[in-house]
DRENTI-667307 format. One record per residue (C-alpha): residue in one letter; x, y, z. Coordinates in steps of 0.02 Angstrom, whole numbers, plus 32768, in hexadecimal, padded with zeros to 4 digits. Example, Ala and Ser with C-alpha at 12.3 -4.5 7.8 and 13.67 -1.06 7.14 Angstrom:
<papas>
  banu    px    py    pz
     a  8267  7F1F  8186
     s  82AC  7FCB  8165
</papas>
This chain:
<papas>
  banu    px    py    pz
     x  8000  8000  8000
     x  8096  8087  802F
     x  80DE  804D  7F75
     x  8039  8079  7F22
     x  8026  811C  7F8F
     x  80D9  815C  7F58
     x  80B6  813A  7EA0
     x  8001  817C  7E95
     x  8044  8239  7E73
     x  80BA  81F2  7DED
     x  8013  81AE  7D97
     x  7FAF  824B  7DB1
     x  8037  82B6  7D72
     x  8032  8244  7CD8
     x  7F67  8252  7CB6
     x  7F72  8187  7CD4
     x  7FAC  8179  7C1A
     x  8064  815E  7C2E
     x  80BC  80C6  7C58
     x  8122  80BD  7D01
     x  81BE  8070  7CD2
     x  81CF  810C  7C33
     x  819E  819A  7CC6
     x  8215  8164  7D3D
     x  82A4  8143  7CAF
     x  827D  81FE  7C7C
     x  828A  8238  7D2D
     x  831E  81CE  7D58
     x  8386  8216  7CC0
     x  8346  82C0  7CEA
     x  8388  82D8  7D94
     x  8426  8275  7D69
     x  8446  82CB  7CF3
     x  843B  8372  7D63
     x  84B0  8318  7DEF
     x  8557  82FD  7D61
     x  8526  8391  7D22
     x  853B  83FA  7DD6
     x  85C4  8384  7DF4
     x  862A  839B  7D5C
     x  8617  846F  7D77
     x  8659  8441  7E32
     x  86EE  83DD  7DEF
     x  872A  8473  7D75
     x  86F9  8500  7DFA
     x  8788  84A3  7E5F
     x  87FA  8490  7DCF
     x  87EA  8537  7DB2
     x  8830  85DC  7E07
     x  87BB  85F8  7EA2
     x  879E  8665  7F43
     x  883D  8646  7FC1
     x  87A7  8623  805E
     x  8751  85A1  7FF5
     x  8752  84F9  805E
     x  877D  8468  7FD5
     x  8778  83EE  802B
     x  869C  83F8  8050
     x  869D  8414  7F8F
     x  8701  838A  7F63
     x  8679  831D  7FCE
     x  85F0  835C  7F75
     x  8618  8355  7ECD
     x  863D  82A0  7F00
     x  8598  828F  7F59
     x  8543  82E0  7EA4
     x  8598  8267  7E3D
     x  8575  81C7  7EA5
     x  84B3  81FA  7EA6
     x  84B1  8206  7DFD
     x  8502  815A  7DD9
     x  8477  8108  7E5A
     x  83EC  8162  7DF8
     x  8412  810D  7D6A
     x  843B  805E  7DB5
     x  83C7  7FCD  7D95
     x  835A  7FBA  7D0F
     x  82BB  7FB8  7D80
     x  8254  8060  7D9E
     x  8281  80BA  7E28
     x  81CF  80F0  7E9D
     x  81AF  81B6  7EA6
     x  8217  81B1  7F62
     x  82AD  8180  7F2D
     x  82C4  822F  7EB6
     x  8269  8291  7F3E
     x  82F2  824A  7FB3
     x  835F  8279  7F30
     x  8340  8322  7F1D
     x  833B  8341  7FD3
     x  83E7  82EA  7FDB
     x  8420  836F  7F56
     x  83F7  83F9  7F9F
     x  8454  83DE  8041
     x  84E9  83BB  7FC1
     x  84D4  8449  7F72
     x  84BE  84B7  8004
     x  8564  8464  804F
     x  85D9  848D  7FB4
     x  8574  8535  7FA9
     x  85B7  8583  8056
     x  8649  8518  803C
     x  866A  8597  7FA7
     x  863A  8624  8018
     x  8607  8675  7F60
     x  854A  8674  7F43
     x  8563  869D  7E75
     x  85C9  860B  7E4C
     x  858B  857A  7DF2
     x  8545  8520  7E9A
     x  84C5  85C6  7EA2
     x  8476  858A  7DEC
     x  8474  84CC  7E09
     x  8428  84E8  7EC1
     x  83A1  8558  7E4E
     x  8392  84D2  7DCA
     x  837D  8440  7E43
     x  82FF  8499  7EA5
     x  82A3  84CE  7E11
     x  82A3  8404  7DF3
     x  8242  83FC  7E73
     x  81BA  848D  7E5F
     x  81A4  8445  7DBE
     x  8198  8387  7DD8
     x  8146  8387  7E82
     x  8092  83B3  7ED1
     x  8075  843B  7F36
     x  8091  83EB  7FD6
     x  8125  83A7  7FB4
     x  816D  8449  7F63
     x  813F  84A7  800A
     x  81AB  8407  806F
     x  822D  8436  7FF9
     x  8246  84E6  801D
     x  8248  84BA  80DC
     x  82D3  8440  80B3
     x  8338  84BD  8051
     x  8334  8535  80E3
     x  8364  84B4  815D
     x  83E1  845D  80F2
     x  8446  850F  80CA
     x  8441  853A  8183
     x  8484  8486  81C8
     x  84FF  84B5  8132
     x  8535  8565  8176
     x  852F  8511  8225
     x  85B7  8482  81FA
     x  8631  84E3  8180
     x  85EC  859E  8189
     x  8683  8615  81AC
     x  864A  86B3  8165
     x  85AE  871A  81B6
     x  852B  86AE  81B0
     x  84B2  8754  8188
     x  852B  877E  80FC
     x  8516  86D6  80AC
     x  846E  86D2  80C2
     x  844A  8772  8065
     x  849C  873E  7FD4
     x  8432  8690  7FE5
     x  8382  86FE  7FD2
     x  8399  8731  7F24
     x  83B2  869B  7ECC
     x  8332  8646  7F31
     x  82B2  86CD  7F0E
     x  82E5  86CA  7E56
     x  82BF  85F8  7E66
     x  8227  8610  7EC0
     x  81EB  8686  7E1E
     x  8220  8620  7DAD
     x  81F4  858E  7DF9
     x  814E  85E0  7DFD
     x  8141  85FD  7D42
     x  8173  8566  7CF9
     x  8103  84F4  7D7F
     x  8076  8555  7D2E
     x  80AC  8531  7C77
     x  80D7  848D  7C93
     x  8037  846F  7CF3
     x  7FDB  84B4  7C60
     x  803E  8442  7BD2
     x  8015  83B0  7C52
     x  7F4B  83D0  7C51
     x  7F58  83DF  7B8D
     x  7FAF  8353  7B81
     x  7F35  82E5  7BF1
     x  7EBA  8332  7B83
     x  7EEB  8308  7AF2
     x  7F1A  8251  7B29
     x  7E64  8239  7B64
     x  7E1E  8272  7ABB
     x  7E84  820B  7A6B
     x  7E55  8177  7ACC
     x  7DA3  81AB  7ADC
     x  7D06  81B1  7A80
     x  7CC7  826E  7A72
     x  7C19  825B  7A85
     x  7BF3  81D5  7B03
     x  7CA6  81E3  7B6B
     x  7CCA  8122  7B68
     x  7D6D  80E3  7B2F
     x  7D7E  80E2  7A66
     x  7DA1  8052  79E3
     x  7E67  8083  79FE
     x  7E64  8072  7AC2
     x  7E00  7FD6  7AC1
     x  7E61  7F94  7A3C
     x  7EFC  7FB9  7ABE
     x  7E94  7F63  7B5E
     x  7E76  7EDD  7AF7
     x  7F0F  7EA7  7AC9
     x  7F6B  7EBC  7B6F
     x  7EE1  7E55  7BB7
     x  7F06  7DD2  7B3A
     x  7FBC  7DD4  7B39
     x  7FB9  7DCC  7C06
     x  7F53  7D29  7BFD
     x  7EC6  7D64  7C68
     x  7E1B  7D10  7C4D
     x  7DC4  7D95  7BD2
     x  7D18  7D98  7B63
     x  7CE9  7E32  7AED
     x  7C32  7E49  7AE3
     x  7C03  7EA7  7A30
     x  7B64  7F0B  7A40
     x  7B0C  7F3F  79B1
     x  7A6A  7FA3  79D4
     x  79C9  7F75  7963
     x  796B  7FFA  7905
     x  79DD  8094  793D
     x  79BB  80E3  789E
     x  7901  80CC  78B1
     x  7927  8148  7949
     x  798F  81BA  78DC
     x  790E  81CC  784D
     x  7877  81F4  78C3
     x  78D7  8265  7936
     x  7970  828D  78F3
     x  7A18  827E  7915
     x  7A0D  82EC  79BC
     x  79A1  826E  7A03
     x  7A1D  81F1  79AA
     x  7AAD  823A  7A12
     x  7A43  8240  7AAE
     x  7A11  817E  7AA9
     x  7AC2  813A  7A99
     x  7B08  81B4  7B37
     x  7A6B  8155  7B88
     x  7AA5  80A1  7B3E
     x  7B45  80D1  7B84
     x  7B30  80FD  7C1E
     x  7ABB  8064  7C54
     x  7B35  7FFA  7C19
     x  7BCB  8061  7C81
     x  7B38  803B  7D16
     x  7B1B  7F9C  7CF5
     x  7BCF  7F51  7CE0
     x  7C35  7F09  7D46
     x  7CC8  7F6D  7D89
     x  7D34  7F02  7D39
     x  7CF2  7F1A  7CA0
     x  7D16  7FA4  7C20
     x  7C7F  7FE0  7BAF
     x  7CCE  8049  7B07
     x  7C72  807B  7A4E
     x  7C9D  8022  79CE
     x  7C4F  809A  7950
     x  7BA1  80E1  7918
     x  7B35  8078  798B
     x  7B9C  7FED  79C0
     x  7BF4  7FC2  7A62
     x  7C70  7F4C  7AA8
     x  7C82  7F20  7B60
     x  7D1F  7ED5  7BA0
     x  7CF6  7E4F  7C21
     x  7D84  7E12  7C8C
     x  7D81  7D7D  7CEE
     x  7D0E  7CC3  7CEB
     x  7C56  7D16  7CE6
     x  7C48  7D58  7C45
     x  7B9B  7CF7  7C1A
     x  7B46  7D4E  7CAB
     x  7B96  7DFD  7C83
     x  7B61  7DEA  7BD0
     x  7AA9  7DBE  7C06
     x  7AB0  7E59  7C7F
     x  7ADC  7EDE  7BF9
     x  7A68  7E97  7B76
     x  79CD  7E94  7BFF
     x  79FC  7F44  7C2B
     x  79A2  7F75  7B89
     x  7909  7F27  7BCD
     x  78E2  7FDF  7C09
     x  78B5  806F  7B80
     x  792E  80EE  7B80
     x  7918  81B6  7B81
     x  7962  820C  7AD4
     x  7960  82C2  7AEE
     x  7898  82E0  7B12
     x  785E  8235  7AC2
     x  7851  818B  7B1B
     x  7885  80FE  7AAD
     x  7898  803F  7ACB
     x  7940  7FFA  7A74
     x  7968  7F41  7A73
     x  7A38  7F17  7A3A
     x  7A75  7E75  79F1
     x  7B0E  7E3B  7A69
     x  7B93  7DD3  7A1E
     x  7BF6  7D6B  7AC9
     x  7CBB  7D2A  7A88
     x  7D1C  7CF5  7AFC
     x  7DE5  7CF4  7AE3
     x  7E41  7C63  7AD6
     x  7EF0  7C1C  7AE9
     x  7F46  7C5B  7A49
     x  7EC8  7CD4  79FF
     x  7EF9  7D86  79FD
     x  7E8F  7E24  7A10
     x  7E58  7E36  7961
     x  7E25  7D83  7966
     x  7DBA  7D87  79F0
     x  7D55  7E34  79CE
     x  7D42  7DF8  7912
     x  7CD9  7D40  796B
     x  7C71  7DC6  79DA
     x  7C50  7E25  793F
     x  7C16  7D8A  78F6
     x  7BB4  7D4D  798B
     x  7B5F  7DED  7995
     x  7B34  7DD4  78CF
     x  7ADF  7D24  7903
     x  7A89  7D8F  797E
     x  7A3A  7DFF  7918
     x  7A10  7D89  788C
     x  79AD  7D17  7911
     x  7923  7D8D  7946
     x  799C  7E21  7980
     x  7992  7E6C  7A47
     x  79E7  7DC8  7A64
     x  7A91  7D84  7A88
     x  7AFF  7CEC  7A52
     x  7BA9  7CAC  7A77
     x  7C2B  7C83  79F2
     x  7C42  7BD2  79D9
     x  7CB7  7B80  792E
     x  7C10  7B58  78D9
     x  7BE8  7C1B  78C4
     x  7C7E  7C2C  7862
     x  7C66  7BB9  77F3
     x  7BA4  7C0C  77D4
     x  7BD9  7CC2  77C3
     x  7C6E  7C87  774D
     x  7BD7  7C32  76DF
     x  7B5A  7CD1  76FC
     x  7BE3  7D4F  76C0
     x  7BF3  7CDB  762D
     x  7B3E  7CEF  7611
     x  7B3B  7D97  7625
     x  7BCD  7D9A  7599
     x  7B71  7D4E  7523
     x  7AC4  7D92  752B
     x  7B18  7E4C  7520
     x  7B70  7E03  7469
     x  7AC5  7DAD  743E
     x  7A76  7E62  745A
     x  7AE5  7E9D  7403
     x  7AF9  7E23  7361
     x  7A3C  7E2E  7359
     x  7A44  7D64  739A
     x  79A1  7D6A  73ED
     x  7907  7D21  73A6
     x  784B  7D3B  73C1
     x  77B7  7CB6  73CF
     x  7707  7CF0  73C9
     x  766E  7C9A  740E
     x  75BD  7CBE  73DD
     x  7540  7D16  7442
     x  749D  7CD5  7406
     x  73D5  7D0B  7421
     x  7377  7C8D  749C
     x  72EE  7C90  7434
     x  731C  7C69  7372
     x  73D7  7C2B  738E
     x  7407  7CC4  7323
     x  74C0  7D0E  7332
     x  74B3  7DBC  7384
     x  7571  7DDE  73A3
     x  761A  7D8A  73C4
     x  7683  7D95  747F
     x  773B  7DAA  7427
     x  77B2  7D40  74A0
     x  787B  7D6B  74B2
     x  78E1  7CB1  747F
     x  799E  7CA0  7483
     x  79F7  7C06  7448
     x  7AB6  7C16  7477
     x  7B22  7BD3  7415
     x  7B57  7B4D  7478
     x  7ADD  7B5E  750E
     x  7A5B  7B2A  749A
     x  79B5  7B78  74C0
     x  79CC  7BED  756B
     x  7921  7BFE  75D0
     x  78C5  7C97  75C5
     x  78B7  7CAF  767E
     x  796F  7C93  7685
     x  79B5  7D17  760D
     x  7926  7DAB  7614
     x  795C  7D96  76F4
     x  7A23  7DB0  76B8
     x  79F4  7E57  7640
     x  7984  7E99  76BD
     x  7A19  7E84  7736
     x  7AA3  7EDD  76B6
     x  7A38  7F56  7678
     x  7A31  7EF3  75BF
     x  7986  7EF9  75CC
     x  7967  7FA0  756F
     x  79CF  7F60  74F6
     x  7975  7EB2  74E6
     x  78D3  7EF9  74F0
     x  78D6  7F6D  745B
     x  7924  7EE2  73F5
     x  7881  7E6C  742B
     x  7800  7F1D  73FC
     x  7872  7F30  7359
     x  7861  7E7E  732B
     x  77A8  7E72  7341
     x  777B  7EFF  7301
     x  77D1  7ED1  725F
     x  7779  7E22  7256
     x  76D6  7E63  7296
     x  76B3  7ED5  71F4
     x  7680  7E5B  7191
     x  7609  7E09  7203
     x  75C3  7EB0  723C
     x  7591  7EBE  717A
     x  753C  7E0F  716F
     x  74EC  7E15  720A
     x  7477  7EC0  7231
     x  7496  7EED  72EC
     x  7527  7E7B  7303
     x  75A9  7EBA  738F
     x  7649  7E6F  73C0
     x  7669  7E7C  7478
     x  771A  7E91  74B6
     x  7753  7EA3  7572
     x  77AF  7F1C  75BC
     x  7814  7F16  7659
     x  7812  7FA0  76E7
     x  78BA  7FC9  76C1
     x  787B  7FE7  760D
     x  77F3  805D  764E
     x  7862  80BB  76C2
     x  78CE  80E6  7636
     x  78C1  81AE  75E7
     x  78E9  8174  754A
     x  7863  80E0  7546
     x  77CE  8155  74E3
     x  784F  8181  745B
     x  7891  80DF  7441
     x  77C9  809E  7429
     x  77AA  8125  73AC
     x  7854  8111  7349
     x  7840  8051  733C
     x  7782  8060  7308
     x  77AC  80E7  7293
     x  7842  8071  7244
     x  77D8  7FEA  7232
     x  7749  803C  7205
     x  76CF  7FE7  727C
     x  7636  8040  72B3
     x  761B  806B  735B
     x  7592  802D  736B
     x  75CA  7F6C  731E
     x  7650  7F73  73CD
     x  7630  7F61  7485
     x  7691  7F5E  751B
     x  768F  7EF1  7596
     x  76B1  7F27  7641
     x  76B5  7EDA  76F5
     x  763F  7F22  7783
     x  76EE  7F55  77D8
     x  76FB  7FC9  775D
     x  764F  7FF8  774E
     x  765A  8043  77F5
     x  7720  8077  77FE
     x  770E  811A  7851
     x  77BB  8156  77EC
     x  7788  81F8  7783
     x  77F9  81AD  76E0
     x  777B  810C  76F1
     x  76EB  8158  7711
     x  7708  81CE  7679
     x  7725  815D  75F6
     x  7685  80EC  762D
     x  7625  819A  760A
     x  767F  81AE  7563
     x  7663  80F7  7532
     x  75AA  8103  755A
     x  7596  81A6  74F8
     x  75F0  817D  7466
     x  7582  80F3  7428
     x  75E8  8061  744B
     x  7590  7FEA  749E
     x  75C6  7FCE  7559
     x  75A4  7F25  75AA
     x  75AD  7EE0  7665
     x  760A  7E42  7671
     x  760B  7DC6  76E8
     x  7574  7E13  773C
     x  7562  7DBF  77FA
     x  7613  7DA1  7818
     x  7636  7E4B  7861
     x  75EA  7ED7  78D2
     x  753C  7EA5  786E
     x  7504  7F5B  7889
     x  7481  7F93  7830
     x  74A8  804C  7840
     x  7520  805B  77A8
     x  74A1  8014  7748
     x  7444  80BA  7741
     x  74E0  811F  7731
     x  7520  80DF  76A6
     x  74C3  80A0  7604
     x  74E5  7FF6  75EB
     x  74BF  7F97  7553
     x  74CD  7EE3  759A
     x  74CA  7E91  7638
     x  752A  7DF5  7624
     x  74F7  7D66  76BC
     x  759F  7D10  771F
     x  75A2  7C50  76C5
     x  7575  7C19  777B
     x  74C9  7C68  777A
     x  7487  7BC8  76EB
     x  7511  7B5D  76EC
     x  74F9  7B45  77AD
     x  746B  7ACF  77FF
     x  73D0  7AF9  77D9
     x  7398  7B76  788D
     x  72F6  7BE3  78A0
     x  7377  7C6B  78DB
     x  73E4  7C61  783C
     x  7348  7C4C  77DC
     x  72F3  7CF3  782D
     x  73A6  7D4F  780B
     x  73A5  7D33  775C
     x  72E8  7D61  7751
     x  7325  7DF6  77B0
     x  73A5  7E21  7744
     x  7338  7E0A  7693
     x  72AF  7E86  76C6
     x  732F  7F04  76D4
     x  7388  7EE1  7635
     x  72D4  7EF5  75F6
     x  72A9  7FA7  7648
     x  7358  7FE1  7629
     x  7351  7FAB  7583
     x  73E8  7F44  75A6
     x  73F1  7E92  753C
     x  7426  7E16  75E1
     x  7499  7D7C  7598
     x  74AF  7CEA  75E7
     x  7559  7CA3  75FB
     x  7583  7BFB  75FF
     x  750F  7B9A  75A3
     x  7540  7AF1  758E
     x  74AF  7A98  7589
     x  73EB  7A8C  7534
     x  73B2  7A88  75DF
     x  7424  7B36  760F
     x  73C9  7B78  756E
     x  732D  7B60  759C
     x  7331  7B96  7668
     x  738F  7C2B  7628
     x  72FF  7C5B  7599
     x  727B  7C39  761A
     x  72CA  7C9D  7687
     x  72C5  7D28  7619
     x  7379  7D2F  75E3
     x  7371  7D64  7522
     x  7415  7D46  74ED
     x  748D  7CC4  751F
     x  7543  7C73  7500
     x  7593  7BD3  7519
     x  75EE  7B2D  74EF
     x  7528  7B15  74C4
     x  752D  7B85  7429
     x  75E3  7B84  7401
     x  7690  7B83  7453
     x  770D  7C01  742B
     x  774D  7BF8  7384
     x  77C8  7C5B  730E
     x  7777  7CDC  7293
     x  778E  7C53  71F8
     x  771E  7BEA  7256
     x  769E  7C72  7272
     x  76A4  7CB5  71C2
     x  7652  7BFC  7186
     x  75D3  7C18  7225
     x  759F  7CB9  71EA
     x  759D  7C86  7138
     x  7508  7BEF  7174
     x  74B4  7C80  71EF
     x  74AA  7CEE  7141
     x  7463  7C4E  70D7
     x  73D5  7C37  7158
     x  7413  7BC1  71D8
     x  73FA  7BEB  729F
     x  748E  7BD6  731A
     x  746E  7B1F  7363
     x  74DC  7A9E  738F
     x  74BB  7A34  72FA
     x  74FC  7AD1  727D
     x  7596  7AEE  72EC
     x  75E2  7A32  7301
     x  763E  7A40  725B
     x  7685  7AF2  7278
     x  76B1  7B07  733A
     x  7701  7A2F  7314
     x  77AD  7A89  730E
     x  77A5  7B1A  737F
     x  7780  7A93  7416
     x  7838  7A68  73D5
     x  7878  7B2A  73C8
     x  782C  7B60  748A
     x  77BD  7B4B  751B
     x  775A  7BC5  7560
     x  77B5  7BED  7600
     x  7778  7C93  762C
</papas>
């Protein structure tokens, strides 16, 4: 405890940046330095002409004393604590003030290294131990004039006051500079090692923690937290509220940490949490259920959920290593449901290696124009005749074979391919839809859209440019969209429902029943179709699915909406959902999902006369059961 006490004014003087063993090199050269400095002046002084009353012999002693202090300051290789130069300095100045009287001349080189030692001092040293100082050098230059003194004592000791008083000035000065380059120094070590706008420990500085952590062998785990939907918070607030919820995020998680463990930003609205020692699982289940609570962004309450990826380092991984599995565990995390957690294990690898693969290819499939599109018919109840088409994104890799839609439409929704993707899909079926919009009056193809697609500022320009370059009418397209999106409360959403809805494209609500099943965006926005969830007729037969759809088709009717039944595989789902009073339908019943070749010889039979029954669509949809399945 004494060792820690002498060296905790070493660490404050060096903002708790610096390493021990450089500061006490740097002081331990300094003050040497000074001692064969004095001593080498005290060796020529004597070599020298020099007053008849000086008393060599004291002089001799001390420059001895000077040079011997220095040699022991330098000794060793191991730091040397904070009291062993205090003790030094104190030791100097009784030298000094022994060869000084010994002189009996105040102006000689003894005058400026008793100044410059001193001045040591006032600069190195706390206030305390500054004022203990100038006690000593009182007592040590009259124990001095005591044991040698031969001249007046009040002679010598007028001469003394003026070089003190000049140290004590400049002593003054230069404690006040150096104090100053000492807090801008701190400063800028802290911003350096800091992040500016929450005050946790930077990339750089964790990256530094990390490694000495794993280098020293202790048990460590990094914990990677990515929060979910941080820029929903951005876009409907803005970015002050942005800034607001992470210096919340950040300081629950300072609260709820261990002391052991260090909490830093990785960057934009991810953080990383150090965890030292065997109880990593439970720490990592702590900081993830501390977003159980909403949090307070400037004058809005908001309820964030973060993805935590748990690593844990392991014999012969380095830092890098170890925050790159978090990273990836965190990735899992998010991928599984998100405002969850998961723990690195070799399998993940292995998956995200694959995924990034994926991800590699459907961005060059995007971009080759690789994708394809299958249609399936949407027929009426009542006649079996084809009203409209639902245009289906396909990919066959290369050397994947065919990838499942649910599979690659999850990874472009994830990388942000799905603008991309989606206006190759609208392009495509537009194209291939012109020709059945002019055999068929009041034909439609219906394409989906994602969220992200809706959210987008650019989304009504890119509908108008690819209807204008295909030269599909408005009215022969509709948009599919989920009842998430239906009631997004984001402005960019909400705006291009209203511009789909007045432009005279037809807009259609998918999946209906799988959602928030509120009926109040229903009068807000004009929809064209209601389209029933596949679990509404394929399911058992209930009186409460039953009254539901009955529900549902006496609105279509006073909205003027058409309802279509999904998922018809069967006579017997034909005929519940036309007694039900669904009009339209689609299904395995009618027609799988088949490429626009296919449809082109189904249209050609609708145009001759001939209804949409399974009979008339063996022959065609024979080899799209081969091409796809309808996994939507």
């Amino acid at each position: 405890m004494a060792h820690e006490r002498v060296l905790i004014p070493l660490r404050q003087w060096r903002s708790g940046d610096g390493t021990l063993t450089e500061d006490s090199r740097m002081f331990a050269f300094a003050l040497a330095a000074l001692n064969w400095m004095g001593a080498t002046f005290s060796a020529l002084w004597l070599l020298l002409p020099h007053p008849d009353g000086a008393r060599v012999i004291p002089i001799i002693g001390a420059t001895l004393a000077a040079y011997g202090l220095g040699v022991l300051l330098l000794a060793g290789a191991r730091p040397h604590p904070l009291w062993m130069f205090q003790a030094a300095i104190a030791l100097d100045t009784l030298v000094i003030s022994i060869a000084l009287v010994a002189t009996g001349d105040p102006g000689s080189e003894y005058a400026f290294y008793y100044l410059w030692a001193t001045l040591y001092a006032v600069c190195f040293f706390n206030a305390r131990q500054i004022a203990l100082q100038g006690v000593w050098v009182c007592l040590a230059y009259a124990i001095s004039l005591a044991l040698i003194g031969e001249r007046p004592a009040g002679a010598l000791v007028s001469q003394w006051m003026l070089p003190m008083a000049t140290l004590l000035a400049a002593g003054t000065l230069v404690r006040q500079l150096t104090g100053r380059l000492r807090r801008s120094e701190a400063l800028l070590r802290h911003d350096a090692g800091h992040d500016a706008l929450t005050g946790l420990p930077n990339r750089a500085r964790f990256d530094a923690l990390l490694d000495a952590a794993v280098v020293a062998g202790v048990p460590v785990a990094i914990a990677f937290i990515d929060l979910d939907d941080f820029k929903r918070v951005n876009d409907s607030f803005g970015h002050g509220a942005g800034d607001a919820l992470l210096l919340a995020v950040a300081q629950r998680l300072r609260d709820q940490a261990a002391d052991t463990t260090v909490i830093a930003r990785f960057g934009g609205d991810e953080f990383l949490a150090l965890i030292r020692g065997e109880a990593a699982d439970a720490e990592a289940r702590r900081l993830i259920e501390s977003f159980a609570q909403p949090f307070l962004a400037g004058v809005h309450e908001v309820t964030v959920k973060a993805s935590l990826g748990l690593a844990q380092a392991r014999p012969g991984e380095d830092a890098e290593t170890v925050l790159r599995h978090a990273d990836t565990a965190a990735y899992e995390a998010k991928r599984a449901g998100r405002g969850r957690s998961a723990t690195f294990d070799a399998s993940m690898r292995a998956a995200i290696s694959e995924r990034l693969r994926l991800e590699h290819d459907l961005a060059r499939a995007v971009h080759d124009d690789e994708l394809q599109v299958a249609y399936q018919p949407i027929v009426s109840l009542a006649d079996g005749s084809i009203t409209g088409v639902e245009a289906l994104a396909r990919w066959t890799h290369p050397h994947r074979g065919r990838v499942a839609p649910d599979v690659f439409i999850a990874v472009a929704e994830e990388t942000g391919l799905i603008d991309a993707l989606g206006e190759c899909v609208l392009a495509i079926a537009c194209t291939d839809a012109g020709r059945w919009a002019e055999a068929i009056p009041g034909f439609r193809v219906s394409v989906n859209l994602s969220p992200r697609q809706l959210d987008s500022d650019a989304f009504e320009s890119m509908v108008i440019r690819t209807l204008e370059g295909t030269g599909l009418p408005c009215k022969a397209l509709q948009l599919e969209v989920t009842e998430r999106s239906a009631m997004s409360d984001r402005p960019c959403t909400r705006e291009n429902l209203r511009a789909i809805a007045g432009s005279g494209i037809g807009l259609a609500l998918d999946d209906f029943g799988t959602g928030f099943s509120s009926l109040s965006y229903l009068s807000e926005l004009e929809f064209d179709a209601i389209k029933l969830d596949r679990s509404f007729i394929g399911g058992a037969p209930s009186p409460a699915r039953d009254a539901i759809v009955a529900a549902v088709a006496s609105i279509g009717s006073a909205t003027g909406a058409r309802v279509i039944a999904e998922g018809i595989e069967t006579v017997e789902h034909h005929e519940r959902a036309l007694a039900l009073g669904c009009g339209y339908g689609q299904g395995w019943h009618f027609g799988r999902p088949m490429p626009a070749a296919d449809l082109d010889a189904l249209v050609s039979r609708y145009a001759s006369g001939s209804s949409i029954r399974p009979s008339a669509t063996a022959r065609v949809t024979a080899a799209s059961r081969v091409l796809t399945s309808n996994l939507r």
